[in-house]
C-alpha positions, 0 to 999 in steps of 0.5 A: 448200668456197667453191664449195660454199658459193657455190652454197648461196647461190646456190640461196637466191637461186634459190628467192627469186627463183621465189617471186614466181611467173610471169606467165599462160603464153605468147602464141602465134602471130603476134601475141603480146602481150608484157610488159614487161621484168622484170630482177633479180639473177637471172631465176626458174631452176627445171628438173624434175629427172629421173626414169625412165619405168618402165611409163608411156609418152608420151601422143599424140591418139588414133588414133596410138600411140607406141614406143620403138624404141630406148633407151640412147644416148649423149645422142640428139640428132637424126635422119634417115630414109635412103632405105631406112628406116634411121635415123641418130641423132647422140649426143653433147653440146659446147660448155663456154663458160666462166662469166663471172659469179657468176649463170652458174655457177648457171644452169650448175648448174640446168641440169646438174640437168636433163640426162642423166648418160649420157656423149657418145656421139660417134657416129652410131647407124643403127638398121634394121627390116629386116622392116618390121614397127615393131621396129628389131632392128638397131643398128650404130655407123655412125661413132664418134670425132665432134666433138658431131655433130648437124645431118645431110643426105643429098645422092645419095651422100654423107651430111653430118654437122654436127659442133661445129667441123665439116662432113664429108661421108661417102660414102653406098650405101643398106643400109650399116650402117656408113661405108666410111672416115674423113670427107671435110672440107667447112668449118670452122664457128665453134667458139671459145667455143660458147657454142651449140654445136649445129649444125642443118642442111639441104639445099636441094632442088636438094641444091646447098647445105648450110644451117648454123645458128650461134648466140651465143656469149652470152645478150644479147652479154656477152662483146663483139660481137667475139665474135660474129663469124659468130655468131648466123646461118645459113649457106650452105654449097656443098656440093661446094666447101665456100665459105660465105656468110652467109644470114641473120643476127639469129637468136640461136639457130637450133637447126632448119632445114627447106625446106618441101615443094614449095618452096624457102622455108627456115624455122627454129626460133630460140632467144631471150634470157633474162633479162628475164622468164618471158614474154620472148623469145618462141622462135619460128618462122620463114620465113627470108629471104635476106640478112634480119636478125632483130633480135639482139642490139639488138632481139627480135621486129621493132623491141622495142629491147633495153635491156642492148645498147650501143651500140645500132644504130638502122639495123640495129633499123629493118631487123629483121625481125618472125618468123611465129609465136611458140613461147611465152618458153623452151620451148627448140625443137630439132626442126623437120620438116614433117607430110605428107598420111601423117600424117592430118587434123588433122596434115596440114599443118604443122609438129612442133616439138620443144621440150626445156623450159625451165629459167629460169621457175618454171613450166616450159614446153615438155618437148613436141612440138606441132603448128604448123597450116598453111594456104595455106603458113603458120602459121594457129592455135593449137600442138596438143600431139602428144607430151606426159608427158614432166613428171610430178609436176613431174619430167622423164621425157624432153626432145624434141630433133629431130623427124623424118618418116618417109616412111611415115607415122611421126613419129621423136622423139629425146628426149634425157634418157631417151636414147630415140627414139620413133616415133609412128603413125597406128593401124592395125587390131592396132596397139598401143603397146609398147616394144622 
């Protein structure tokens, strides 16, 4: 009953608290105008609440057609596209840091209200279209009994896995549909607290190191720097010994990593603070330079001194590094994957960015997968929206998480609310939209 009623009152305070409205949407790119800090007793926390797509399918430009290839798992996360076109798809949710005031239970209830009600799978799901011809009509449980699984890279022959506490690597032969044993233990990764408990990863391209992002295990550091430890970064994992090494440090969230093609320049999706305005931190996208420091806890986007943090490092804040290019305040990017030449004009030559929505501004943002455009290896205009209608009528349908390209020409959704994974493609003569 007291919590019962505490929630009542917190959802009293809530609906005060969004009736003030939020400021005009987000800036974009990379120099976005930011506003000034807005604090109160509680930050606007609204979140679509789920309904089923029936009939209706995601929207997506014309000349592309969208297909759920696959439904009814257990919270989909991510994906990768093996050798032979088989796709693997992490099931399974983490993390369960527990509340530390009055104002996170609640923001722990509105989230709850906006999440699918499936159980974690904990596995990895292959799906094969064994004829090529668009349906995936085989589905196999490649590994069960996993740890939230969720970043995958694929080096040779072995397949590494990014469980919440955990890298494991399985042996690999392109065609298995099922792993030949138990994994092999490559490296612990923080896993006490998980307060951000997802684990993105990549390989480098020379497939000698494994790339692991780690987040906070707090909003703005309220559980104590100490906490933190090997928080808030992304690793460097050698891939045959297990050693690791900080890369990166100052990022909040890194919730996607990808190298971009032809080069060996790591970028990254970063996830930042909430609760000083429906407009601030913008999420961003990112080059990420070795031993560079992006700003977290004591500053967001370059030098902008975060007021909550004490005390304040005035060495480390002159040292933060400005990001390229801003996603627009809690869109919630998970999904990252460089387009290729397959894809056709105008999304040739960029980045898709899958963004899971907000749940702390009045007017929702995100609940898409949008385009970043390149030119000359870097971010150059406008987000152009790729894969929308996931909000109806002020409802979520779905929410993107990872985005994946698949070699062929084909952009790999996993939406992790109506537990779908879609595939986008350009058209091709008879091609139509449909569902498995």
């Amino acid at each position: 009953m007291k919590r019962r009623a505490f929630l009542m009152t917190g959802g009293a305070m809530l609906a005060l608290s969004a009736c003030s409205g939020d400021p005009p949407a987000p800036e974009y790119g990379p120099e976005p105008t930011l506003p000034e800090p807005q604090r109160g007793l509680l930050p606007s926390m609204v979140i679509p609440r789920p309904a089923g797509w029936g009939d209706a399918l995601p929207t997506v430009p014309e000349g592309y057609t969208i297909t759920a290839i696959a439904t009814d798992f257990g919270i989909s996360r991510q994906t990768l596209v093996l050798p032979n076109g088989d796709i693997l798809v992490t099931e399974g949710t983490g993390g369960g840091a527990p509340a530390l005031r009055p104002k996170d239970l609640i923001a722990n209830f509105i989230k709850g209200l906006g999440k699918s009600k499936a159980p974690s799978g904990k596995r990895l799901t292959l799906l094969r279209d064994a004829d090529g011809d668009g349906v995936y009509e085989i589905r196999t449980a490649f590994a069960e009994d996993l740890n939230a699984p969720y970043g995958l890279a694929l080096i040779g022959n072995a397949l590494y896995v990014a469980n919440q506490d955990e890298l494991v690597r399985f042996d690999y032969r392109v065609g298995q549909t099922e792993a030949s044993g138990p994994p092999a233990h490559v490296s612990d990764l923080p896993s006490a607290i998980n307060h951000h408990w997802t684990k993105a990863m990549t390989a480098s391209p020379d497939g000698r190191f494994l790339y692991v992002g780690i987040g906070s295990n707090s909003n703005i550091t309220e559980r104590g720097m100490g906490a933190e430890a090997d928080r808030a970064m992304i690793w460097e994992i050698d891939a045959q010994t297990g050693a690791h090494r900080q890369y990166a440090t100052g990022l909040r969230n890194p919730t996607a990593l990808a190298f971009q093609p032809g080069t060996a320049q790591l970028w990254a999706a970063v996830n930042e603070r909430d609760e000083i305005g429906p407009n601030l931190v913008p999420d961003y996208l990112t080059s990420v330079r070795e031993g560079g420091f992006y700003g977290w806890p004591y500053s967001y986007w370059g030098q902008n001194i975060d007021p909550r943090v004490r005390p304040q490092d005035p060495e480390k804040v002159a040292a933060a590094i400005r990001p390229d290019y801003s996603l627009g305040s809690h869109v919630a990017a998970l999904g990252l994957a460089f387009s290729s030449p397959a894809m056709g004009a105008p999304f040739a030559e960029g980045v898709f960015v899958g963004e899971h929505g907000s749940w702390n501004r009045s007017t929702p943002v995100g609940y898409k997968v949008i385009f970043v455009p390149f030119r000359d290896g870097r971010p150059a205009g406008e987000p152009i929206d790729f894969v929308t209608g996931f909000l109806h009528e002020g409802r979520a349908r779905g929410r993107p998480v990872g985005v994946t390209l698949d070699p062929s020409g084909a952009l790999i959704v996993a939406d992790d609310l109506s537990n779908t994974i879609w595939r986008v493609t350009p058209n091709q003569a008879g091609t139509e939209a449909g569902r498995p």
